[in-house]
N, C-alpha and C positions, 0 to 999 in steps of 0.2 A: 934251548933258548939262547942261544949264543949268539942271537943276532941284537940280545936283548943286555949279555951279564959281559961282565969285566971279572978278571981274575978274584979281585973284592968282595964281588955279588958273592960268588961260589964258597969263598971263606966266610960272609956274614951269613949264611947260608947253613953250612954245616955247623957254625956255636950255635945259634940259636935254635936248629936242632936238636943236638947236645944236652943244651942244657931244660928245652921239653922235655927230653926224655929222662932226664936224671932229674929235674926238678920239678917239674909241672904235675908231669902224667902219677908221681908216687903219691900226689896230697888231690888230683884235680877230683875223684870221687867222694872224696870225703870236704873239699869246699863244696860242690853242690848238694852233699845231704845235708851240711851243717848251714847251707847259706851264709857260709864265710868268708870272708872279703880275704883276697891272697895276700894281709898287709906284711906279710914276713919274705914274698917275693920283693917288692918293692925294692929294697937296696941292694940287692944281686941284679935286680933288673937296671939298674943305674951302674953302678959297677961295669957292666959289661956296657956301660955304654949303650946301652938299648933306649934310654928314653929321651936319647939327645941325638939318634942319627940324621935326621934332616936339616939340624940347624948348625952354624959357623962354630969352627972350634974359639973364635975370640970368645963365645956363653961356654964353651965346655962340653960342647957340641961335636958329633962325630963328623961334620960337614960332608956327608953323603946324599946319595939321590933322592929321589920318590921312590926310584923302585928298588931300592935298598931299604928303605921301610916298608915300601909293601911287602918284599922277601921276610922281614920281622913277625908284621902280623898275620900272614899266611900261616909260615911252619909252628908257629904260637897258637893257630885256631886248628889247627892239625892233633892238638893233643886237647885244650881247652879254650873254649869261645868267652868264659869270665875273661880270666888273663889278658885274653887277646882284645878284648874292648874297651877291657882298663888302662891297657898301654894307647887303645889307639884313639882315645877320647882324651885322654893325657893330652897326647902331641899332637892332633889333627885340628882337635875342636877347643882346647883349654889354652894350649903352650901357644899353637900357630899364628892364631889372631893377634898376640900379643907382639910376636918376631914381626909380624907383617904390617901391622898399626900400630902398634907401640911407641914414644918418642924414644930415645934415648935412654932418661931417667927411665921410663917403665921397664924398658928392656932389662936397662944394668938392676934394677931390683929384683926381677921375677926369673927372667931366662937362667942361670945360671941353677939357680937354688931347684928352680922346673927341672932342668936338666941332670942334676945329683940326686932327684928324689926328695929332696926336703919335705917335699910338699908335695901335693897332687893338683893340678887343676881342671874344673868344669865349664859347663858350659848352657849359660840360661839359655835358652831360645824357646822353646814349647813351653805350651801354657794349658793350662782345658779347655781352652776354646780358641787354641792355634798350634796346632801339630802340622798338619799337611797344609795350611793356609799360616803360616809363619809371618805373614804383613801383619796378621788380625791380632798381631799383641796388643794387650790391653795393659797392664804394669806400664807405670807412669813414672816419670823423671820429671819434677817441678824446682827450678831456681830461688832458692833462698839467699839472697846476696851471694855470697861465691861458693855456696855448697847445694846441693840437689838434697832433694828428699824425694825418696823412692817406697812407692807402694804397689802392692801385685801379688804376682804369684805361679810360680815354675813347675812346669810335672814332667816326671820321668827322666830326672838330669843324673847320668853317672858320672859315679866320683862324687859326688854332691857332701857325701861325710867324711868325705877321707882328705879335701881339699883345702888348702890354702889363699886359693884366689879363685874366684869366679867370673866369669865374663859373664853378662846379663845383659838383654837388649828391655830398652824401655822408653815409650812415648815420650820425646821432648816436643815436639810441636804437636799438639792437637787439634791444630788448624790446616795441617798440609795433607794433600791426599795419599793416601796410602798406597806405596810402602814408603813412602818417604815421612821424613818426622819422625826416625825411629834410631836413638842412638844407643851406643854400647859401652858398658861402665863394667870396671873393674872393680870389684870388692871383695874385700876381705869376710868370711864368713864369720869372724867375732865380731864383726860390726853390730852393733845395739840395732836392735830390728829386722837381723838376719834371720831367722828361723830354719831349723833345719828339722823337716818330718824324718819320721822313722823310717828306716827300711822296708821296700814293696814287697812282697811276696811276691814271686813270681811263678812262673810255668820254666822259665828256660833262663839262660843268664844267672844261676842264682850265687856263683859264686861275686858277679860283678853290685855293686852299691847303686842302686836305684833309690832314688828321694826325689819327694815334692818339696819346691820353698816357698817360701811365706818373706815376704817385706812390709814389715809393718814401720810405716814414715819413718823407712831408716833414712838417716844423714849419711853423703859422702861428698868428701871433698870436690874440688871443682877437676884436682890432680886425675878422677878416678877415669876422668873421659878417656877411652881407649878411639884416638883415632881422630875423626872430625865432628864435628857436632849433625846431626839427623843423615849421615849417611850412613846407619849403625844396620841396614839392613842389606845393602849392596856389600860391606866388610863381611857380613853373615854367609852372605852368599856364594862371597867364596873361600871363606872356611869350608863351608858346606861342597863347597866342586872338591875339595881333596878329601872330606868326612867319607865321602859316596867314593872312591876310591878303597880307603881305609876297609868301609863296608864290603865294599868287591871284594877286596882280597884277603877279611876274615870269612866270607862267604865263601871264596875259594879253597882256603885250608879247612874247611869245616866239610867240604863234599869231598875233599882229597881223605880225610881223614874217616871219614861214613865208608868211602867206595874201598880203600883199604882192607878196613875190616869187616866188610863184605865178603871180598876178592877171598881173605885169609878163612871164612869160616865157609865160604863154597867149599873149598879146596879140600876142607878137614872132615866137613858134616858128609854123610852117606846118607843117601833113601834108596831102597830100590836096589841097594846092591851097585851105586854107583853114585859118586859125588858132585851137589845137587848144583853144579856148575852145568853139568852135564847135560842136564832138564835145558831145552831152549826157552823155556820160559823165563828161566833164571840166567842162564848164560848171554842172549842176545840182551835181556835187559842192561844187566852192567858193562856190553860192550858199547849199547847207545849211550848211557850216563857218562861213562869214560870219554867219548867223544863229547858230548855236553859241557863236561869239566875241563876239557882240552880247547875247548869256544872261546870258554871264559876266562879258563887260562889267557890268550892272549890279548881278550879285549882289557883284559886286570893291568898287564903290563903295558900294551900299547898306552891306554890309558896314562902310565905312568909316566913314560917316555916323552911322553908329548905337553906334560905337563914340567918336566925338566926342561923341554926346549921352549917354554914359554907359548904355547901355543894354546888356541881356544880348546878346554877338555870338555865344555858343558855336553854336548851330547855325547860324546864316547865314554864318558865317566858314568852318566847316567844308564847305559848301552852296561859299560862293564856290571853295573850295580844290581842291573833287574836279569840280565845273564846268570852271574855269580848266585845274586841271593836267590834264585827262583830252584836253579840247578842243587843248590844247598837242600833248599827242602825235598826234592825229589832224591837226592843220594840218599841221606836222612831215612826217608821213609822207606825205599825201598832197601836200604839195610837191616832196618827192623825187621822188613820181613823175611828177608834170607834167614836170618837168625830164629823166625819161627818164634815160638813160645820163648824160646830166652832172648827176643830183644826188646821181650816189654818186662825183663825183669831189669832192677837196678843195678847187679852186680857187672852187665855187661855196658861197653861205654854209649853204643847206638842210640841204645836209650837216651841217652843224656844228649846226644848228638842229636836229635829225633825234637826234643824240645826246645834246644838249643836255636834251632834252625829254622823255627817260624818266625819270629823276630827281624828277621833280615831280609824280609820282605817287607818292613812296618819301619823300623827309622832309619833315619836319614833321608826321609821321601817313601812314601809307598810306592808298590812296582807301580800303580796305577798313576801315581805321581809321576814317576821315569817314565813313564810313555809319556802321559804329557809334555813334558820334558824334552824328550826325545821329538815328537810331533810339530812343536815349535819350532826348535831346530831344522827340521827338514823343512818346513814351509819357508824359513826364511832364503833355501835355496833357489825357490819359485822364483 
């Protein structure tokens, strides 16, 4: 990839490696049987400077690239997909918006403390009746002389209990046609009418914090407006082009991390008096997936690349995301099955790889979303 790394890459590259493996991978079996949230990574993960690489070092910030983060959340989903979507909803979808809309004042209050770990931040956007149709929020922002009152209601937001500041999008004009009328406010989750539901059970993800919220006519200042007033869904959007990036490249370290232990238990396991790589059924399988991963591999960075140089990513990032996330579940599964009867037991990681890796076809846009997406794109070439 050397058309892609700078000396840099290759060093942020190997710590965060490093410290997967000496940190991650000894607790990552025992966060997903316990569904426990990695809060004791947190300040190692700051420490190294991990939750500040894309932004200026004046917040505290490592001021590196996109695909210096992407390199973060790859080799991170290489060992566990919690960790690595906790960090990458942190900075993609919680921190981003705020560096990117933010006045000043917001900046100097949140970005720094974002960046040491103080705190954690999330990010409202989905609701029950607006996940893949994201215009169709219905949570409302209504003017009470100079403060908002806000009612609603958010599902599926990580980070959501471990967080500090919130970004939430919500109806300010209910007269303008959709998506517009739709602004974005920062709040604080002690705010009087913030509610935070309990933790979701889940299938996959179970180390990362999933919660529904509830806004019951909470008050917030007029200060809370992240941005401009009703363009709170075009700011979303592109959050959302670097979120689908993020996804690429936890989808990526997540099939790197499947077709590995693949690779390693072909190699070990025998049938037949010879090691079941050997079987063409088994062997051309994981030399197609390895090419698959090597697709996506570049569409992850290209992706990135191009969003360093300020260039339009919306269809290549979407291209990366339905690449990455799709090729994730098929490494996923057919790892399980090399591994035979031991990769539906929980001692082995597959497993966990295997449900980890449905998910990443579903947020951030469904693949079905990303074609669209993508479709768009192409016609406007017509």
């Amino acid at each position: 990839m050397k058309q892609y790394f700078q000396e840099e890459h290759y060093m942020l590259q190997d710590m965060v490696r490093d410290f997967a493996a000496n940190e991650i991978a000894p607790i990552a079996e025992a966060l997903d049987k316990e569904e426990r949230f990695p809060e004791e990574l947190i300040p190692k993960l700051a420490e190294l400077g991990l939750l500040g690489i894309p932004f200026p070092e004046e917040y505290g910030g490592a001021g590196m690239d996109t695909l210096a983060y992407t390199l973060v959340i790859e080799e991170l989903a290489k060992v566990d997909s919690s960790v690595a979507i906790t960090v990458a909803a942190h900075i993609s979808l919680g921190t981003y918006p705020i560096f990117l809309f933010g006045d000043e004042a917001q900046k100097k209050e949140h970005l720094s403390n974002l960046i040491a770990g103080e705190y954690l931040a999330c990010f409202g956007l989905t609701e029950p009746e607006a996940g893949s149709d994201a215009g169709g929020t219905k949570t409302t922002a209504v003017r009470d002389g100079d403060d908002w009152i806000i009612n609603g209601s958010k599902a599926f937001i990580t980070n959501a209990g471990y967080s500090g500041i919130c970004n939430l999008t919500a109806v300010t004009d209910p007269e303008a046609k959709r998506p517009s009328g739709i602004s974005v406010f920062m709040v604080d989750p002690k705010t009087p009418g913030f509610i935070i539901g309990p933790p979701e059970k889940k299938m996959g993800w179970r180390g990362s914090d999933t919660r529904a919220l509830t806004f019951d006519n909470m008050r917030v200042p007029g200060s809370a407006l992240l941005g401009k007033l009703d363009v709170g869904f075009k700011q979303m959007m592109t959050a959302l082009v670097g979120g689908r990036i993020s996804v690429a490249a936890l989808s990526l370290g997540l099939a790197e991390g499947a077709l590995n232990a693949a690779l390693k238990y072909s190699d070990e396991r025998e049938a037949f008096g010879k090691k079941i790589h050997k079987f063409q059924g088994v062997g051309l399988r994981l030399a197609e997936i390895a090419a698959q991963i090597e697709a996506a591999r570049h569409l992850v960075y290209y992706a990135s690349y191009l969003k360093d140089q300020g260039e339009d990513v919306v269809k290549v990032a979407a291209m990366a995301k339905l690449q990455a996330s799709e090729v994730a579940v098929e490494a996923s599964n057919f790892a399980v099955q090399v591994h035979g009867g031991y990769g539906y037991i929980k001692e082995f990681q597959v497993e966990r790889f295997f449900r980890d890796a449905k998910v990443l076809t579903i947020g951030e846009g469904t693949s079905e979303v990303q074609k669209l997406v993508i479709l768009k794109q192409l016609l406007k070439g017509l």
